[in-house]
C-alpha positions as CSV (number, residue, x, y, z in Angstrom):
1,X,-104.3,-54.7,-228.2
2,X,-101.5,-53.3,-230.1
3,X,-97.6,-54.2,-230.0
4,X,-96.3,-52.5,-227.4
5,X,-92.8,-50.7,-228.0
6,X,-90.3,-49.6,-225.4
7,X,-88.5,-46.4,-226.9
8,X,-85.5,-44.3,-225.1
9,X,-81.6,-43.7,-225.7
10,X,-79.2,-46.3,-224.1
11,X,-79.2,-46.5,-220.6
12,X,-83.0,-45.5,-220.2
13,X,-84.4,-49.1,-219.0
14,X,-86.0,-50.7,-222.1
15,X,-85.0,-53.6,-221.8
16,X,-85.4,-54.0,-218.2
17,X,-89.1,-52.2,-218.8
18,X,-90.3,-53.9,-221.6
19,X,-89.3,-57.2,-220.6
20,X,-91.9,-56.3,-216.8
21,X,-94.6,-55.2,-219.1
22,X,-94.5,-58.8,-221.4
23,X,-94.4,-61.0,-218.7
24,X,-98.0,-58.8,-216.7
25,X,-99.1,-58.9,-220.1
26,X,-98.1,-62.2,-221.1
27,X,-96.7,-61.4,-224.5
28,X,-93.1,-62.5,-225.8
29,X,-90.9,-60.0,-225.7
30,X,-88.1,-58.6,-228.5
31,X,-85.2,-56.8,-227.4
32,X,-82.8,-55.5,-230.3
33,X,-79.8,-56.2,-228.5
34,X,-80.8,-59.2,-228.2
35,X,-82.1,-59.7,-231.4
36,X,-78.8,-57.8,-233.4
37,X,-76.0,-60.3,-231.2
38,X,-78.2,-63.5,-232.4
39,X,-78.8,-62.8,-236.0
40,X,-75.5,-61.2,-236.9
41,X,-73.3,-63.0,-233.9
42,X,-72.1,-59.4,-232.3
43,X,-73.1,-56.8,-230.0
44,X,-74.1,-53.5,-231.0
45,X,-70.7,-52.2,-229.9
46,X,-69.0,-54.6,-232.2
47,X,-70.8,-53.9,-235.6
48,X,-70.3,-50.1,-234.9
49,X,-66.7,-51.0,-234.4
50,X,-66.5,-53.2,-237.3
51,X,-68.9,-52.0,-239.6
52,X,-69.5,-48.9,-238.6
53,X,-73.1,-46.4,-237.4
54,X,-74.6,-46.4,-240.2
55,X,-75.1,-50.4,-240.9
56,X,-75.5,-50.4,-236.6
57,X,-78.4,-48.5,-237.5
58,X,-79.7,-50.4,-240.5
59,X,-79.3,-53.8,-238.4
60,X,-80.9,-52.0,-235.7
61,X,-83.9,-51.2,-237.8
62,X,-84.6,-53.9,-239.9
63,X,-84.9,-56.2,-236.3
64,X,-87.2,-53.7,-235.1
65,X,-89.4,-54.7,-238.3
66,X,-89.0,-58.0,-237.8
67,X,-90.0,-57.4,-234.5
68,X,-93.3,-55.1,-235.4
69,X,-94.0,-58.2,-238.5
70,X,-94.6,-60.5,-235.4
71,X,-97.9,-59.0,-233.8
72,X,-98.3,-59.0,-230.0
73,X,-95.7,-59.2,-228.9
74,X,-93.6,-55.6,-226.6
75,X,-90.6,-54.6,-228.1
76,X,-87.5,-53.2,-226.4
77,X,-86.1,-50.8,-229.6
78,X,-82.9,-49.2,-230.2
79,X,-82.8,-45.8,-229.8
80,X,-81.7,-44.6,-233.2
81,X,-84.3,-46.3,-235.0
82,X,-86.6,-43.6,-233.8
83,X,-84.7,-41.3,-236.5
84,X,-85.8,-43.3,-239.6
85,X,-89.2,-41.6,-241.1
86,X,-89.7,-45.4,-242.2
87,X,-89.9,-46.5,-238.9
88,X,-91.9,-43.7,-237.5
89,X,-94.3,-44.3,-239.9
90,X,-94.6,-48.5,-239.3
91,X,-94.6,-47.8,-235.1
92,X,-98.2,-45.6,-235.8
93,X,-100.3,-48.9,-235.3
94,X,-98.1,-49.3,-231.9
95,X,-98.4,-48.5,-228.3
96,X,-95.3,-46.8,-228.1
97,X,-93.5,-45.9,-224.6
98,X,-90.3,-43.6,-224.6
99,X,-88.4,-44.0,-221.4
100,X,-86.8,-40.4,-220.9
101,X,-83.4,-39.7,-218.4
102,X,-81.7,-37.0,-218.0
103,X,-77.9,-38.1,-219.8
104,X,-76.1,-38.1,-216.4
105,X,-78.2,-40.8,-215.7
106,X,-77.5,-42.4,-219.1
107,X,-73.8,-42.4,-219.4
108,X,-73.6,-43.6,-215.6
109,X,-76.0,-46.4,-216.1
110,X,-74.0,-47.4,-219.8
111,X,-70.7,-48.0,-217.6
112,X,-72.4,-51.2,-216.7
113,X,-72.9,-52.6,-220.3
114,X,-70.0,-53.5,-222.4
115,X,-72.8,-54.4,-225.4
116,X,-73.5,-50.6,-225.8
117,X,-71.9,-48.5,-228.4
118,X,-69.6,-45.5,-227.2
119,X,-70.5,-43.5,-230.2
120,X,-67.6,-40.8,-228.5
121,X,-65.4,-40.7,-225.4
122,X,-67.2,-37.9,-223.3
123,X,-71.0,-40.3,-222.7
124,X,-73.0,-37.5,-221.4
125,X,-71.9,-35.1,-224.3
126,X,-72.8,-38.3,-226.7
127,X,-76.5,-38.8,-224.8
128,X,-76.4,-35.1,-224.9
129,X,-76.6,-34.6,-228.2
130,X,-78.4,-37.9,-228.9
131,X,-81.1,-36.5,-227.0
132,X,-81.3,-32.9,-228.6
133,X,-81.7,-34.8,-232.2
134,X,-84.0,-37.3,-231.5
135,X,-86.0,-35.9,-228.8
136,X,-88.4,-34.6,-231.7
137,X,-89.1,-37.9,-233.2
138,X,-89.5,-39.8,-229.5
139,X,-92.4,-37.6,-228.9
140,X,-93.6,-37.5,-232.2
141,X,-94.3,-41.0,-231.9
142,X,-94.7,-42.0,-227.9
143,X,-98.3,-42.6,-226.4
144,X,-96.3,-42.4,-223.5
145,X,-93.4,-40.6,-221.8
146,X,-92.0,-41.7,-218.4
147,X,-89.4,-40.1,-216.6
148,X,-87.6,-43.5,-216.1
149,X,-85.1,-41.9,-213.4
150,X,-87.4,-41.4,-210.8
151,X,-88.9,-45.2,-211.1
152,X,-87.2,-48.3,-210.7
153,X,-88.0,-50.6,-213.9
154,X,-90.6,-52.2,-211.5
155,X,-92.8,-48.8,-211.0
156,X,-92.3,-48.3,-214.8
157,X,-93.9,-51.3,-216.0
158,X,-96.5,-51.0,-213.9
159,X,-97.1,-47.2,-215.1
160,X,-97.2,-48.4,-218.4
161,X,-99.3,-51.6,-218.0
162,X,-101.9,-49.5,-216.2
163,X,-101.8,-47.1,-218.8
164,X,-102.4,-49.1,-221.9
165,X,-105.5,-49.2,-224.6
């Protein structure tokens, strides 16, 4: 069975998803957050503040690969990675699940983790047009899409465990 990744903008549950969906699988599981505060030693919020998007999003997508270089294991991914033709093209061996919420949702759910970058003031105009640009490439590459505001993370991993290869 293929590696398992956990796709949506910030807010949408990946973490909280992919993490349900290792354990009923028994796989380990990645999460970039995760992954970015133990390698580098800071949030994503702090290297956007110190170092700015664009290495965020290099960081971001080099422990993704990591992540995919490990095998079995489900994968909770940041969301800009998705925007990277690289990346697109290394999650196509994948089973790849993009958690999709309306930005409401998103920017309320975000008040509760300090870790996440505000990338501008105004959260649902930020998910907003996070959403409009990378909605393309989430469903370029998703085997599935699952509204993930009208599921707890429970009901999601179970959708998605049921629903795999």
């Amino acid at each position: 069975m293929a590696t398992v990744v956990v796709m949506g903008l910030m807010g949408a549950g990946k973490s909280s998803v992919a993490r349900l969906v290792a354990g009923a699988l028994g796989r380990p599981m990645r999460d970039s957050d995760e992954d970015l505060q133990a390698r580098y030693g800071k949030t994503a919020a702090q290297i956007n503040a110190d170092e700015g998007a664009d290495e965020l999003h290099a960081r971001e997508a080099q422990v993704l690969f990591d992540a995919l270089n490990e095998g079995d294991v489900v994968v909770a991914a940041a969301a800009s990675t998705v925007e990277d033709p690289v990346v697109r093209a290394a999650l196509e061996p994948a089973y790849v699940v993009y958690l999709d919420a309306p930005p409401e949702v998103l920017a309320e759910r975000m008040k509760s983790g300090a870790h996440r970058p505000h990338f501008q003031p105004d959260l649902v105009r930020m998910l907003t047009e996070q959403r409009t640009r990378r909605l393309p490439y989430f469903t370029q590459v998703a085997d599935l899409v699952v509204d993930s505001s009208k599921r707890t993370p429970e009901e999601t991993a179970r959708e998605v465990a049921e629903r795999l290869p």
